[in-house]
Residue, then its C-alpha position, 0 to 999 in steps of 0.5 A: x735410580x739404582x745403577x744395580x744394572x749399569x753395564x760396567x765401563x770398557x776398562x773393567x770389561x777388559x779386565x774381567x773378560x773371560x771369567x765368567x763361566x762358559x755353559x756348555x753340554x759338550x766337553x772339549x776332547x783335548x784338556x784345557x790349560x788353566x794358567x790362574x796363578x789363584x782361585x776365588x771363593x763365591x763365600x768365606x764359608x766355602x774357602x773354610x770348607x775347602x782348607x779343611x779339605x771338606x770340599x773339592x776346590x782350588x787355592x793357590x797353584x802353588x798348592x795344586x791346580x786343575x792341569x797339576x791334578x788331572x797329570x796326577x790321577x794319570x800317573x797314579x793309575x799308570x804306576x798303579x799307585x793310590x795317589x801322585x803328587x806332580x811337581x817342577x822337575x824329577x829334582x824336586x821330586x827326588x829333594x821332596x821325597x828325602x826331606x819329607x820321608x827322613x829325619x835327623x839321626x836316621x839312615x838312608x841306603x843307596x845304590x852306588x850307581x844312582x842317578x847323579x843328581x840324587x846321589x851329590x844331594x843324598x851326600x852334600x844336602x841330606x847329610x847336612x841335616x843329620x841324615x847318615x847315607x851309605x853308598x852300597x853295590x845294589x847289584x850286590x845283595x849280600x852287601x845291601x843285607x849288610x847295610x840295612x843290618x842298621x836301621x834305615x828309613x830308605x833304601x834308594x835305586x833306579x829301576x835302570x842305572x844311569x848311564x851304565x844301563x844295569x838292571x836292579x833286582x826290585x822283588x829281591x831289593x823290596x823283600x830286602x826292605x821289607x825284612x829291615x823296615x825300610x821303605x824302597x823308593x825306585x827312580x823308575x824314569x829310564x823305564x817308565x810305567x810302560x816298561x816296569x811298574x816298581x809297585x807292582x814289584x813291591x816298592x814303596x814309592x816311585x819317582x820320575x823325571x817326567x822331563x824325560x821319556x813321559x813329557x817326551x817332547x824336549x819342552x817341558x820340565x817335571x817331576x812326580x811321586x806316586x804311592x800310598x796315600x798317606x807317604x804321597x799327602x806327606x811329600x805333597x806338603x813339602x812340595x808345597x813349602x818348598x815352592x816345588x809345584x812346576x807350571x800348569x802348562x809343563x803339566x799339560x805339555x807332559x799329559x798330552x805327551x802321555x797320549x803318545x807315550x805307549x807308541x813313544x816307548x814302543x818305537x824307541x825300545x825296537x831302535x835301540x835294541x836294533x841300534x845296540x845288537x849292530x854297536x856291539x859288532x862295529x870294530x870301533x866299540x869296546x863294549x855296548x850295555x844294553x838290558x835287551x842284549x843276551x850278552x847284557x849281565x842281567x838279561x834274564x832279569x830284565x825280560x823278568x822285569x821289563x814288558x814290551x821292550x827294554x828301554x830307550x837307553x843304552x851305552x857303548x864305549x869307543x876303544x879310542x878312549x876320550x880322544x876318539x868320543x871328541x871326533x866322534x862327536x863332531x862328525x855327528x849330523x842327526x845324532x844330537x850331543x845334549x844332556x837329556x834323554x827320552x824325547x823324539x831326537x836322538x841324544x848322546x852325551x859323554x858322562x865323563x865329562x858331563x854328569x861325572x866331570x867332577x869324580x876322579x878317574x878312578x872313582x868313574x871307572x869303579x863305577x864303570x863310566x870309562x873315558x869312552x862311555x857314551x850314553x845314546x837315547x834313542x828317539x823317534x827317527x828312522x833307525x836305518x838314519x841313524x844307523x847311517x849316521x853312528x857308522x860315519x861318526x865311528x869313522x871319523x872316530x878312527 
């Protein structure tokens, strides 16, 4: 008698349970997470098939999954972009972007004031592969024209710097680019697709830390590309070699956070304009940089740039210096002292001593990060709270 029939035994129930597809008519209104590490193929010829790229389907999460395409889609269409490729932290999508776009012998201009991280992988890494960097004012033109007078693959900024909180001309910095054959890439996290789309302004390539203001939950780490199809498939390719693909549930925890992200960004650019104009008159602060201040350099600019507010990030120096930063830091009570920015607590950090700990005095002030700079990111909490909370911390400041 075949046993073609026979119900499986218990431990082979366990084992399979739930891997049988579940019919249904109806879609769930929130998106599933899909943690399978690997995928199964119902026949060979159906895995050639989807190798070769003639059939849609999954492999190894390590080369994408169902959470890591879906996250995708949502990011290329709010950047405008053709294509995204996801990845485990703004890092790995910065460290992907270099290693796949440049080649040994070849040239990259960045901005003097790029977020740290890129720039100490830009001049430790990068250029133990032969690639030449130079480090360029971008706010200065004439010196950008300068530098890409040699040939040059990249030209490199943030659509806001970090912490100094200065506003990059794209349009002129694209066309500049363009004159010389370089790609733009703009780090557009401090700005998010809400505020600033860089495509739009003619970069090449858009990257994020979506760790930040896009997650923007404090509870998942990632990164994304976004741009033409074929530069985005070419980056996708080192991220796979590279290992640099993130989990499917940070995926999933930074979709749903895109759900709130608008009314996120919204909330936060008010408070921090609220927060930066009542700063910028408290007797205990030198100075306050914020690109929504009409005292801010490039104000015009960033009402050019910037649509629906002007970030979630400003900077403010203590006159007391360093000594007056450490009270100040203390006496804190809402205001959390943390390095990160973008979430739905209010964060300080103090860069001095933080992301620029290891630059000398000097080369920290020539990029303007004084001993009392302090970098606030302004959450979702009541802004007459935290109001409340900065004036007794700037007293104890003396």
């Amino acid at each position: 008698m075949s046993d073609a029939h026979t119900e499986p035994n218990a431990t082979t129930l366990c084992v399979q349970a739930g891997l049988e597809p579940t019919p249904s008519v109806t879609e769930p209104l929130a998106p599933p997470i899909w943690p399978a590490a690997a995928f199964a193929y119902p026949d060979l010829e159906t895995m050639e098939a989807i190798l070769a790229g003639e059939q849609p389907g999954f492999v190894y999460a390590r080369y994408g999954a169902p959470n890591h395409v879906q996250l995708e889609r949502a990011l290329a269409r709010l950047e405008g972009g053709e294509a995204a490729v996801v990845t485990a932290s703004g890092m790995s999508a910065i460290a992907a972007t270099l290693f796949a776009l440049t080649s040994p012998g070849q040239r990259v201009v960045a901005d003097i004031a790029v977020y740290r991280g890129t720039q100490l992988l830009l001049a430790h890494d990068l250029a133990r592969f032969g690639v030449t960097v130079e480090f360029v004012d971008c706010g200065d033109h004439a010196a950008v024209e300068r530098a890409l007078a040699s040939p040059a693959r990249l030209l490199w900024v943030d659509t806001l710097t970090n912490p100094t909180l200065r506003v990059r001309d794209l349009p002129r910095l694209a066309e500049l680019a363009r004159a010389a054959g370089a790609l733009l890439v703009v780090d557009n996290t401090f700005a998010t697709p809400i505020h600033c789309r860089p495509l739009a302004w003619g970069a090449t390539l858009v990257v994020h830390s979506t760790t930040k203001l896009i997650g923007g939950h404090h509870d998942a780490s990632g990164g994304v590309v976004i741009g033409a199809v074929d530069l985005v498939e070419s980056i996708r390719r080192q991220v796979i070699r590279f290992g640099g693909r993130g989990g499917a549930f940070d995926a999933w925890l930074i979709q749903r956070g895109l759900a709130t992200l608008p009314l996120r960004a919204a909330r936060s650019s008010a408070s921090a304009l609220d927060l930066a104009t009542r700063l910028a008159s408290h007797p205990a602060v030198r100075r306050v940089s914020y690109p929504g201040l009409a005292d801010h350099p490039e104000h015009e600019l960033a009402r050019q740039l910037l649509a629906g507010g002007f970030g979630a990030v400003l900077a403010f120096e203590l006159a007391g210096g360093e000594p007056a930063v450490r009270r100040f830091l203390r006496a804190l009570r809402l205001v959390r002292f943390a390095e990160t920015l973008g979430g739905t607590v209010t964060t300080v950090v103090h860069p001095a001593t933080t992301s620029h700990r290891a630059l000398a005095p000097g080369e920290r002030h020539a990029l303007g990060i004084a001993d009392g700079l302090l970098r606030l990111s302004v959450g979702l909490e009541d802004p007459a709270d935290l109001w409340r909370d900065l004036v007794q911390a700037l007293a104890a400041a003396g």
